[in-house]
TORKOL-4160 file (C-alpha; in steps of 0.2 Angstrom, whole numbers, padded with zeros to 4 digits, m for minus):
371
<pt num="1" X="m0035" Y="0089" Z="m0090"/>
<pt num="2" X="m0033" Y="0107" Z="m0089"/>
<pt num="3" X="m0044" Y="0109" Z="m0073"/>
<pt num="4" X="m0032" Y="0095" Z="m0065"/>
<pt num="5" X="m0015" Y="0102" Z="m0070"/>
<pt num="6" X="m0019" Y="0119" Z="m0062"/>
<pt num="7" X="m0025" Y="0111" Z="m0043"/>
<pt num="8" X="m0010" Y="0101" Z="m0046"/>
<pt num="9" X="m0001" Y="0120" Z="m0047"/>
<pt num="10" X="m0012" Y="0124" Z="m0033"/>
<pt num="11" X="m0008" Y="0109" Z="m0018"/>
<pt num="12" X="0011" Y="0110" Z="m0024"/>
<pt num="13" X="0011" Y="0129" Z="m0017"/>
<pt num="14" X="0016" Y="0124" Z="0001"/>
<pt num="15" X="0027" Y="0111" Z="0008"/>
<pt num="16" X="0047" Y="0110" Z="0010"/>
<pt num="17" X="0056" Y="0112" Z="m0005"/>
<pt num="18" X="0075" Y="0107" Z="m0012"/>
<pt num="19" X="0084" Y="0111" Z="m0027"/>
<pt num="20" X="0090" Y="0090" Z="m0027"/>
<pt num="21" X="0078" Y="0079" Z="m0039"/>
<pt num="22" X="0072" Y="0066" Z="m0029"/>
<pt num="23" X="0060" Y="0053" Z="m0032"/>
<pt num="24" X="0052" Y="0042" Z="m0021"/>
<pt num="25" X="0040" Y="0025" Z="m0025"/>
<pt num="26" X="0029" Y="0019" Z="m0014"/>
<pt num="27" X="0020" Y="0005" Z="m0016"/>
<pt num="28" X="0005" Y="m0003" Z="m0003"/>
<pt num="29" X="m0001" Y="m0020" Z="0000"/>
<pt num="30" X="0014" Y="m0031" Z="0002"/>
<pt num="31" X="0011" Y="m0047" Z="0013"/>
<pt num="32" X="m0007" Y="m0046" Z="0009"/>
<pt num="33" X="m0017" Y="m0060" Z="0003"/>
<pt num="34" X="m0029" Y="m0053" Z="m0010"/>
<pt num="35" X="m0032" Y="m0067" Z="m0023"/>
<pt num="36" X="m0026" Y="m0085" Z="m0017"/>
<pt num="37" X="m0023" Y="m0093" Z="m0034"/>
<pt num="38" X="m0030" Y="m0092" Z="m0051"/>
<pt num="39" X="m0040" Y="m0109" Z="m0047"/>
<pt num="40" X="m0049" Y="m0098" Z="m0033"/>
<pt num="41" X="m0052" Y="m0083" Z="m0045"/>
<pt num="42" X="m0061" Y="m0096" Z="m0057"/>
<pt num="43" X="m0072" Y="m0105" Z="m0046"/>
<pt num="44" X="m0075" Y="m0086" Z="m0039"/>
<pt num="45" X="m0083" Y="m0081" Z="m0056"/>
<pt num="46" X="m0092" Y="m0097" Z="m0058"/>
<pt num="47" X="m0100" Y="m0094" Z="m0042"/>
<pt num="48" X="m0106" Y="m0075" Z="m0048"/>
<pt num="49" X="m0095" Y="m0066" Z="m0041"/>
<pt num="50" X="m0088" Y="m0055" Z="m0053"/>
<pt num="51" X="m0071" Y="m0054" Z="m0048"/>
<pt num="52" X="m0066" Y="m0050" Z="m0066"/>
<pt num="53" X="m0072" Y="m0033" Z="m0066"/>
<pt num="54" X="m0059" Y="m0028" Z="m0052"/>
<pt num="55" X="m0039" Y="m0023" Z="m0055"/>
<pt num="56" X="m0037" Y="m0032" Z="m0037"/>
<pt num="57" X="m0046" Y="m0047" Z="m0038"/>
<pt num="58" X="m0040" Y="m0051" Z="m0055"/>
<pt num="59" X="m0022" Y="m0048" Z="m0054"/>
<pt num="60" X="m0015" Y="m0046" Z="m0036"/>
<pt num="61" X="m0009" Y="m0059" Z="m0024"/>
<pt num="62" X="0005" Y="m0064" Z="m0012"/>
<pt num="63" X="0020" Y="m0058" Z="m0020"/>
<pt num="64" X="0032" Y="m0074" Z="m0027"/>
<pt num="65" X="0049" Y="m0078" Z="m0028"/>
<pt num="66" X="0047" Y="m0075" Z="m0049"/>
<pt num="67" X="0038" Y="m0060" Z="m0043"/>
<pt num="68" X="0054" Y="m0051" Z="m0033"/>
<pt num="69" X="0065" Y="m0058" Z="m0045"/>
<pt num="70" X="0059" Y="m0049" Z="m0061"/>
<pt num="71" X="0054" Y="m0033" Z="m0053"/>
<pt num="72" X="0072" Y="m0032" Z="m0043"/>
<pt num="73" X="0078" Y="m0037" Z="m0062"/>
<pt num="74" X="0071" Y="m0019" Z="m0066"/>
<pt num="75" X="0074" Y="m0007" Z="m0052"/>
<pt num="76" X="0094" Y="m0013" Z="m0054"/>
<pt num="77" X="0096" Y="m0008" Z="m0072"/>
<pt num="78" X="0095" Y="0011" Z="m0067"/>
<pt num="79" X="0104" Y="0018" Z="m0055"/>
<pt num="80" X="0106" Y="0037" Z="m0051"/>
<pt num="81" X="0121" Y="0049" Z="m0053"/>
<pt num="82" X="0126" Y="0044" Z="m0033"/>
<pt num="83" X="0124" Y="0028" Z="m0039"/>
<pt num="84" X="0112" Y="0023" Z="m0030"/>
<pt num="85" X="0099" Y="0010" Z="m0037"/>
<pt num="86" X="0080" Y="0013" Z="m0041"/>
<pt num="87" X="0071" Y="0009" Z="m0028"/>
<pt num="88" X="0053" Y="0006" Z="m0020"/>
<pt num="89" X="0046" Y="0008" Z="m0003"/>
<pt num="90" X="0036" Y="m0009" Z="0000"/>
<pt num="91" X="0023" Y="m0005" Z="0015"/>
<pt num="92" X="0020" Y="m0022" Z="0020"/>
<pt num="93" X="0006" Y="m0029" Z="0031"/>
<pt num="94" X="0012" Y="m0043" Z="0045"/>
<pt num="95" X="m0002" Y="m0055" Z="0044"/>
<pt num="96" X="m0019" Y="m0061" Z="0036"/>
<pt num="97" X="m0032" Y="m0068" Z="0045"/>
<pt num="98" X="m0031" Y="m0088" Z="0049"/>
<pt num="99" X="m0047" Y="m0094" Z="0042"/>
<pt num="100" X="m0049" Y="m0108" Z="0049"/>
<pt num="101" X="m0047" Y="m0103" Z="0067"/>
<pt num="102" X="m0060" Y="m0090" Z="0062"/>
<pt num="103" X="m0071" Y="m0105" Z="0054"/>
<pt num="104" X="m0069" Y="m0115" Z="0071"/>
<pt num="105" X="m0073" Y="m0100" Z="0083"/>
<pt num="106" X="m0091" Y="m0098" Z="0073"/>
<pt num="107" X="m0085" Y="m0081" Z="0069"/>
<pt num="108" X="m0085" Y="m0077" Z="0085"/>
<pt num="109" X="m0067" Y="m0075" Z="0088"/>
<pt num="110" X="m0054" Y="m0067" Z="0076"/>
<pt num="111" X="m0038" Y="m0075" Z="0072"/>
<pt num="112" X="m0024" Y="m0071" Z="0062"/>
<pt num="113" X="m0008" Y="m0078" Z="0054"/>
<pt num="114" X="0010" Y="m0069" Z="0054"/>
<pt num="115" X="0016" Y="m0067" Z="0037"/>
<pt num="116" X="0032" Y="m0077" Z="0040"/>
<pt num="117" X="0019" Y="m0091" Z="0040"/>
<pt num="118" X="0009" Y="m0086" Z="0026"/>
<pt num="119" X="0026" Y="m0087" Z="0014"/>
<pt num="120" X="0031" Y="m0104" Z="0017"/>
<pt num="121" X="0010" Y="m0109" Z="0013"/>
<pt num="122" X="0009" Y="m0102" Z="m0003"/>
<pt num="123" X="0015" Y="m0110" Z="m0018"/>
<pt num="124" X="0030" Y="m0101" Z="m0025"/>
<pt num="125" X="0031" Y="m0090" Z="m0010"/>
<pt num="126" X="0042" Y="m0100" Z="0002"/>
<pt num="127" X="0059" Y="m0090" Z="0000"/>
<pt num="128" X="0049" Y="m0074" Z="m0002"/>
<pt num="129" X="0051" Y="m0065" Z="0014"/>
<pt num="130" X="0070" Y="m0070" Z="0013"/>
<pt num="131" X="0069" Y="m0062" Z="m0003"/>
<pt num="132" X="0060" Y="m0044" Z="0002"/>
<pt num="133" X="0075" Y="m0045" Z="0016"/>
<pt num="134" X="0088" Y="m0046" Z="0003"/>
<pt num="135" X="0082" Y="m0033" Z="m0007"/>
<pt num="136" X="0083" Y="m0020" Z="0008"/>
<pt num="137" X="0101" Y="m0026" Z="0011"/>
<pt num="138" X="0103" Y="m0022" Z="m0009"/>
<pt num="139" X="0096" Y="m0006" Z="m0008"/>
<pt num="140" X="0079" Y="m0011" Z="m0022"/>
<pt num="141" X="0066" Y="m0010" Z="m0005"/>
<pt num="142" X="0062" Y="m0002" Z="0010"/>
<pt num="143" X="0050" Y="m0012" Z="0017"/>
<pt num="144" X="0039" Y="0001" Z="0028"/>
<pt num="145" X="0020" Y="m0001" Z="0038"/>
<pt num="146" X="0008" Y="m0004" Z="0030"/>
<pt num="147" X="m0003" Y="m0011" Z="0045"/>
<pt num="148" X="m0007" Y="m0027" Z="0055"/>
<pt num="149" X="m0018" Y="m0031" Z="0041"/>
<pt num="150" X="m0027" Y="m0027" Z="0027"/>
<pt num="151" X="m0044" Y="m0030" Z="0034"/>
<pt num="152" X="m0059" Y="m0022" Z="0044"/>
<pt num="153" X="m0061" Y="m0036" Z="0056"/>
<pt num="154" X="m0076" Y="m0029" Z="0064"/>
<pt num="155" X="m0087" Y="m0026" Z="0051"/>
<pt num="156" X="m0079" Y="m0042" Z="0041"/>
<pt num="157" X="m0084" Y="m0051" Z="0056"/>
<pt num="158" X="m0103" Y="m0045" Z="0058"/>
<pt num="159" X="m0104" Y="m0052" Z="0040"/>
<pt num="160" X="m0100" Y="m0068" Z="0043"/>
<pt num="161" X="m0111" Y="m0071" Z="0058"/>
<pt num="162" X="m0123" Y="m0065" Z="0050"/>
<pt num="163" X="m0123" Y="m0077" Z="0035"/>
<pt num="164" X="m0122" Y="m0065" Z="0022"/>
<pt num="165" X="m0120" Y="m0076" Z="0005"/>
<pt num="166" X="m0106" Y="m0068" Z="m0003"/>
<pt num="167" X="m0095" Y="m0065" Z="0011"/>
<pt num="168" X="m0097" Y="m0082" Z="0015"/>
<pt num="169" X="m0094" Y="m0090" Z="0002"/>
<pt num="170" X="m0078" Y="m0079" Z="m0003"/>
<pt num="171" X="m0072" Y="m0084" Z="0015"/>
<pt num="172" X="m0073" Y="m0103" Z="0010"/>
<pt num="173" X="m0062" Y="m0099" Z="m0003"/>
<pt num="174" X="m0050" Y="m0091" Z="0009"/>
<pt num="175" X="m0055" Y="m0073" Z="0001"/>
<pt num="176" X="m0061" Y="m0057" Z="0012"/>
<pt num="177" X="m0055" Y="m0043" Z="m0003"/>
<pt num="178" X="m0070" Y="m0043" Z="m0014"/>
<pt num="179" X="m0072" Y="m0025" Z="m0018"/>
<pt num="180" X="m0087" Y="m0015" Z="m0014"/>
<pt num="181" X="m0087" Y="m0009" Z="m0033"/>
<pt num="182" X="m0091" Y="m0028" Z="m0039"/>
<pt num="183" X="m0101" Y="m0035" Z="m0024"/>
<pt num="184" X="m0118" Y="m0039" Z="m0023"/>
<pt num="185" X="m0119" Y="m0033" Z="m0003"/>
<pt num="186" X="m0122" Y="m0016" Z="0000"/>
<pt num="187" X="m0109" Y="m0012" Z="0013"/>
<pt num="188" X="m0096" Y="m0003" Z="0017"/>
<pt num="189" X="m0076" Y="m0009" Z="0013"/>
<pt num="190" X="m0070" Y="m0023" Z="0022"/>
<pt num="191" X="m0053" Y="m0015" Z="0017"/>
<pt num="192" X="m0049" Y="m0001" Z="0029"/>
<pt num="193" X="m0045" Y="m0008" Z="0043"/>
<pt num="194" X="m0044" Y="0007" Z="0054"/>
<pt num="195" X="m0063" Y="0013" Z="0049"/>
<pt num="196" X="m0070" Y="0012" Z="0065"/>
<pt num="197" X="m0091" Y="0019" Z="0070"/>
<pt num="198" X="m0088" Y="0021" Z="0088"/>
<pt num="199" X="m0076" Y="0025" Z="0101"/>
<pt num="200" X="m0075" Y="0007" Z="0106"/>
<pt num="201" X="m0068" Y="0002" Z="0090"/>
<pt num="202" X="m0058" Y="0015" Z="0088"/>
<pt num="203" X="m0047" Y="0011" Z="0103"/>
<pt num="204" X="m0049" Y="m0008" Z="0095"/>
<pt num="205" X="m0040" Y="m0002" Z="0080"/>
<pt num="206" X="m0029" Y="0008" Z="0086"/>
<pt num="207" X="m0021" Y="m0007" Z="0098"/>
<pt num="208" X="m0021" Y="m0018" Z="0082"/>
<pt num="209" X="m0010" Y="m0003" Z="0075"/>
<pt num="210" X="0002" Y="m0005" Z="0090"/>
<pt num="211" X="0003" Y="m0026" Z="0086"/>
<pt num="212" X="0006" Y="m0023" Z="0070"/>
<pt num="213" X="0022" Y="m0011" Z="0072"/>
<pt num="214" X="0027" Y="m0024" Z="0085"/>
<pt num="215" X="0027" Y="m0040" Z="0075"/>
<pt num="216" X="0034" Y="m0029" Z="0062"/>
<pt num="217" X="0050" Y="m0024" Z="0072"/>
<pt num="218" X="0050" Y="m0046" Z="0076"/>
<pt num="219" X="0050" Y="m0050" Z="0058"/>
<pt num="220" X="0061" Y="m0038" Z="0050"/>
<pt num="221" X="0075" Y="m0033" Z="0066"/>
<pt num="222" X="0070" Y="m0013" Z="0063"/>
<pt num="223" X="0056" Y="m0001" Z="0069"/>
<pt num="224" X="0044" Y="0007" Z="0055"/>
<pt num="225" X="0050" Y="0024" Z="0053"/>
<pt num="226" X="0033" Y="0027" Z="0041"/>
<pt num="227" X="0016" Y="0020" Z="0041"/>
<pt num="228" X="0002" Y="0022" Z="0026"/>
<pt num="229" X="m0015" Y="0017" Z="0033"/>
<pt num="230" X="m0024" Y="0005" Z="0020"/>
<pt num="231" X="m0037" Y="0014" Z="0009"/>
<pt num="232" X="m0028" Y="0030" Z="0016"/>
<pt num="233" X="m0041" Y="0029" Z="0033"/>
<pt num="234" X="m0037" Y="0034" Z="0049"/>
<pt num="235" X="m0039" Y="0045" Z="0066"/>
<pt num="236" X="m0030" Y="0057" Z="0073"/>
<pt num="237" X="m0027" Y="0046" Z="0090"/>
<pt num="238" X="m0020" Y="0032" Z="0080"/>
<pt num="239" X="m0005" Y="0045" Z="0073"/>
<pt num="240" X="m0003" Y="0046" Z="0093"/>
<pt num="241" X="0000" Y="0029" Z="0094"/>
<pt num="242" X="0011" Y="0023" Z="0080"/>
<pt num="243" X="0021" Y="0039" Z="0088"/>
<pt num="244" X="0024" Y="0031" Z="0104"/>
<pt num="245" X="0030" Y="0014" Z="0092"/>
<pt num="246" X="0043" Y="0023" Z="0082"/>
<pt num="247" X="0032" Y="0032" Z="0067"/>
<pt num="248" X="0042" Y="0048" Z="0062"/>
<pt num="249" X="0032" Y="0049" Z="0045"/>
<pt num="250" X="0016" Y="0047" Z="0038"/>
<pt num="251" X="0013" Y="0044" Z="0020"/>
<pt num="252" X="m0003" Y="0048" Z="0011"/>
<pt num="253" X="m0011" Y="0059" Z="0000"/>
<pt num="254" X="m0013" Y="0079" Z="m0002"/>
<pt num="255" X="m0030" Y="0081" Z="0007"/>
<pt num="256" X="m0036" Y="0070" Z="0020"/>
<pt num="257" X="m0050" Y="0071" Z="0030"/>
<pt num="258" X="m0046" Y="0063" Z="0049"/>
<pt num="259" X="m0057" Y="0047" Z="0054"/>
<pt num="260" X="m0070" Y="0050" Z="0067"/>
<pt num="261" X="m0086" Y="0043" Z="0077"/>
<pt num="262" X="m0104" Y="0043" Z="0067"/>
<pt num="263" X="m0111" Y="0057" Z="0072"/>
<pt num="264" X="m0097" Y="0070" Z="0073"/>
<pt num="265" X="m0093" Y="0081" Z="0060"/>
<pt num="266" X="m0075" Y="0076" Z="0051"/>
<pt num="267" X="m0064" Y="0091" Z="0040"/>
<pt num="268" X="m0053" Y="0089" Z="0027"/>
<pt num="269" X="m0035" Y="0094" Z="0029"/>
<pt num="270" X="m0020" Y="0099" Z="0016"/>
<pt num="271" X="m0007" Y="0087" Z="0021"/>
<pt num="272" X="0013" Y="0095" Z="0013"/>
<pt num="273" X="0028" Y="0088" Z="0015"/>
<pt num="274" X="0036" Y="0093" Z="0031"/>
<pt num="275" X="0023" Y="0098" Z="0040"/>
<pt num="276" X="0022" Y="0094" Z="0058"/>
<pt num="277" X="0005" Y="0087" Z="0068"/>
<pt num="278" X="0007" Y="0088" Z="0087"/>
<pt num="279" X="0015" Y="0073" Z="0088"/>
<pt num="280" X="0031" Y="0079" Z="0078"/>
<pt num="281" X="0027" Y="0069" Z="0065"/>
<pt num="282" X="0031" Y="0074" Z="0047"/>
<pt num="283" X="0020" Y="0071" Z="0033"/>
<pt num="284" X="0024" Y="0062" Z="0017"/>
<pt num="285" X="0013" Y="0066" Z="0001"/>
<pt num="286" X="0011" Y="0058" Z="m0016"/>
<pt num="287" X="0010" Y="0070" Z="m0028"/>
<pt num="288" X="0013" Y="0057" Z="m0041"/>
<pt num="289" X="0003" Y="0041" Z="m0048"/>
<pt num="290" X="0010" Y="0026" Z="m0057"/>
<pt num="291" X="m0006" Y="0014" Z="m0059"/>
<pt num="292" X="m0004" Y="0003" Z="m0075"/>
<pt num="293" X="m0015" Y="m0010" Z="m0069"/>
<pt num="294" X="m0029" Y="0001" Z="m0065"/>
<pt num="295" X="m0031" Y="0007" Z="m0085"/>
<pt num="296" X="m0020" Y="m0003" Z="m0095"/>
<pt num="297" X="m0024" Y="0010" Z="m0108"/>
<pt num="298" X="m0019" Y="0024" Z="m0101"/>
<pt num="299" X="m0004" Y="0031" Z="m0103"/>
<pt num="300" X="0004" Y="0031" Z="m0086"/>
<pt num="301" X="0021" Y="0035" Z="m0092"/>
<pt num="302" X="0017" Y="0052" Z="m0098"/>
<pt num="303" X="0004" Y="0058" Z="m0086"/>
<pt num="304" X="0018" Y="0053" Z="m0070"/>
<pt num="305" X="0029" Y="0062" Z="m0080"/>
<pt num="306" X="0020" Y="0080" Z="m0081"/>
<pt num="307" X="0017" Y="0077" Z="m0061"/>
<pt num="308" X="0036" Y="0074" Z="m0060"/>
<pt num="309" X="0038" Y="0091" Z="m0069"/>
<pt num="310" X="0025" Y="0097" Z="m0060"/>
<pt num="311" X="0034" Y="0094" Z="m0042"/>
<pt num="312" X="0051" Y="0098" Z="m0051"/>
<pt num="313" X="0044" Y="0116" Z="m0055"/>
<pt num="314" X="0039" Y="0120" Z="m0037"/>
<pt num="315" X="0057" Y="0113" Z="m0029"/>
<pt num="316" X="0046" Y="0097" Z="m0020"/>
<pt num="317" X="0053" Y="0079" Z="m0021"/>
<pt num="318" X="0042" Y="0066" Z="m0030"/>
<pt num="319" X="0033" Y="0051" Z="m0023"/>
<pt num="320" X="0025" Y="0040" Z="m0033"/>
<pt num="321" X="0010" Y="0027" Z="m0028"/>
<pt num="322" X="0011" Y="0011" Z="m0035"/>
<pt num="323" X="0004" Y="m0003" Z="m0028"/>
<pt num="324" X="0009" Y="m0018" Z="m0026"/>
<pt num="325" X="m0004" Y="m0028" Z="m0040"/>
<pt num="326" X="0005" Y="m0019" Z="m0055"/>
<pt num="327" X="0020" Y="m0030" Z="m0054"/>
<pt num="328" X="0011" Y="m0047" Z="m0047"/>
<pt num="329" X="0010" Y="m0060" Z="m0059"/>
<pt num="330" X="0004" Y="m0077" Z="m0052"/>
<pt num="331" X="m0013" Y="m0074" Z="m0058"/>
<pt num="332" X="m0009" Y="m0063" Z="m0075"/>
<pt num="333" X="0008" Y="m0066" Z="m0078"/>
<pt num="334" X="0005" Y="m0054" Z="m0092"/>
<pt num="335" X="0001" Y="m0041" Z="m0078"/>
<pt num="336" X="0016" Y="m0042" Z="m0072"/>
<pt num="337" X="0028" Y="m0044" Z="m0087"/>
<pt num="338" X="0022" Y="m0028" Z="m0096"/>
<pt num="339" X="0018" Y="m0016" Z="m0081"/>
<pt num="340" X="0036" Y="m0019" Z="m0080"/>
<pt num="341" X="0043" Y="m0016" Z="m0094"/>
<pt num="342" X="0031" Y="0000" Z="m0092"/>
<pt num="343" X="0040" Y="0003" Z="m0077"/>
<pt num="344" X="0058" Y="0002" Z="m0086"/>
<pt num="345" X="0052" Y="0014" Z="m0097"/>
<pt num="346" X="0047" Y="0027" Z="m0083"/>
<pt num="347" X="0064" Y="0026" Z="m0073"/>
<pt num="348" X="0076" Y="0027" Z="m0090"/>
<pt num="349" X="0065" Y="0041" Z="m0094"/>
<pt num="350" X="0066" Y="0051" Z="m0078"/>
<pt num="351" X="0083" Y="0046" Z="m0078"/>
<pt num="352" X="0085" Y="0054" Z="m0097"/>
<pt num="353" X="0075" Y="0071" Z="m0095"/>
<pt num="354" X="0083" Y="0074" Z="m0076"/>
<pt num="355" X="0101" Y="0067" Z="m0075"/>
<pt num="356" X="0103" Y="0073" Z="m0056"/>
<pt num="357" X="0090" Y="0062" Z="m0049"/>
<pt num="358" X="0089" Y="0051" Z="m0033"/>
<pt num="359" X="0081" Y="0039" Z="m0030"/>
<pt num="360" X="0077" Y="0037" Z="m0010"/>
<pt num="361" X="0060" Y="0027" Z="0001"/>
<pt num="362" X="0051" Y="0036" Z="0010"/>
<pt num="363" X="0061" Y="0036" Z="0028"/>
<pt num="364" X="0075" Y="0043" Z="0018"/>
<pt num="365" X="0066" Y="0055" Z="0012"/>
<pt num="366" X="0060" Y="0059" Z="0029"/>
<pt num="367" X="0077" Y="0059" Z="0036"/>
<pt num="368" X="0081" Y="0074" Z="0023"/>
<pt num="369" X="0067" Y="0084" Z="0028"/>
<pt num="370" X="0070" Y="0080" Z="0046"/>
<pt num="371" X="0088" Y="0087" Z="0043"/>
């Protein structure tokens, strides 16, 4: 504990700083389809897949109407002293990939469904993306990049073609999301989906990067100002990219090491609010971690807390990652209903110990520093 508070100390030392006590949430995964339904997650473990020993697999899933409803419920019962409402910066993906084109290409072709779709063919779902717009125009969500989708197609792809049993059969249950921590395959993530092995791929990724901004500005009338890579995975060409697309800020953690070709030698970088890459791009860091899902155990409220303090004491704002399974509840309604509740606890909290706060998303947040 003590070893972590003081390279908390250590990473806060550069950056830009302000006397103003903002907080920031930003929350990945929105659009995705991680977990169908419950029925899906049942037929999953009596198949042997253990999708019970993974936080994702057992709890997360296209966000619902109930979903929205209950955790807008939550984040417009604080307000800050501008009186601004608690708020959370959903990084949304724009599609999911259309299994049954895939199924009727033999795998050879990759196809994929636009989210606006995905909605209106999950149950409770249909007025969701009407519902994600309204809480932008009420000030609860910025919905942000997130990617085209929240999948590797190349290596998800080789899988499938070549029969492998577990892949197969989660992709007959309309499921590509099964962790690397629970499966039986040894392979890497199908989750990062801008990993790449050669320079091929890389520009394959990087245009997938560019489609996704694109049927992002279709679907919600409004470039991306930030982009967060799933599984926090990317190149230094694909920054160059979203740039040419709109993309003034990049969220992500502290260190980072930039994506590059087996066989080439990759370093890790400190990433600090504000600084600039050769782009002019600012960078966004989450110095903060809300994660009830993770380890219901733990306490989460007290440890985001002493980071809070931690940021506070070096004059930085605070962003908080929290993804999006904490507050999904089709599956584990339980999930939802107390990481909630935790969640209230949290804002009256900050809102209690530093009365001056505000609450922005991240393109606020890089607008300020911008500025």
């Amino acid at each position: 504990m003590i070893k972590k508070s003081l390279s908390n100390h250590l990473l806060s030392i550069p950056g830009w700083r302000t006397d103003r006590m903002i907080i920031v949430i930003e929350s990945d995964d929105w659009g995705s389809i991680r977990m169908p339904s419950k029925e899906v997650y049942d037929l999953l473990i009596k198949m042997g897949i253990r999708v019970d020993k993974c936080h994702y697999c057992k709890n997360d899933s296209l966000e619902t109407e109930s979903d929205l409803n209950a955790l807008f419920e939550v984040l417009s019962s604080v307000k800050d002293f501008r009186g601004n409402f608690a708020q959370i910066t959903a990084n949304a993906v724009v599609a999911n990939p259309d299994f049954e084109m895939i199924k009727k290409s033999n795998f050879e072709k990759y196809y994929y469904k636009e989210i606006s779709k995905s909605y209106k063919e999950f149950n409770g779902c249909q007025n969701s993306l009407e519902l994600l717009k309204e809480g932008v125009q009420s000030g609860l969500l910025s919905i942000q990049s997130h990617g085209r989708e929240h999948l590797n197609i190349n290596r998800w792809l080789s899988y499938l073609r070549n029969n492998s049993p577990e892949t197969m059969i989660a992709f007959d249950y309309g499921v590509y999301g099964i962790s690397t921590t629970i499966s039986a395959e040894k392979r890497k993530s199908f989750l990062p989906a801008f990993d790449f092995e050669t320079t091929t791929e890389e520009n394959q990724v990087n245009a997938i990067a560019k489609d996704g901004l694109k049927i992002f500005n279709d679907i919600f009338g409004y470039k991306s100002a930030s982009f967060i890579a799933p599984n926090y995975v990317w190149s230094e060409s694909l920054e160059h990219v979203i740039s040419n697309e709109g993309v003034m800020y990049i969220q992500g953690n502290r260190l980072h090491a930039f994506k590059v070709p087996e066989g080439v030698k990759s370093s890790q970088r400190l990433r600090y609010f504000g600084k600039k890459n050769r782009n002019g791009q600012l960078d966004l860091v989450r110095n903060a971690t809300f994660e009830p899902s993770e380890s219901p155990d733990k306490d989460w409220i007290d440890s985001c807390l002493n980071e809070i303090k931690t940021a506070f004491f070096w004059k930085h704002p605070v962003v908080i990652c929290s993804h999006r399974v904490n507050y999904m509840g089709s599956l584990n309604e339980k999930n939802r209903n107390v990481n909630l509740q935790k969640l209230k606890r949290l804002l009256f909290e900050i809102k209690k110990r530093w009365p001056e706060v505000e609450f922005m998303s991240s393109d606020q947040l890089g607008q300020q520093i911008k500025q």
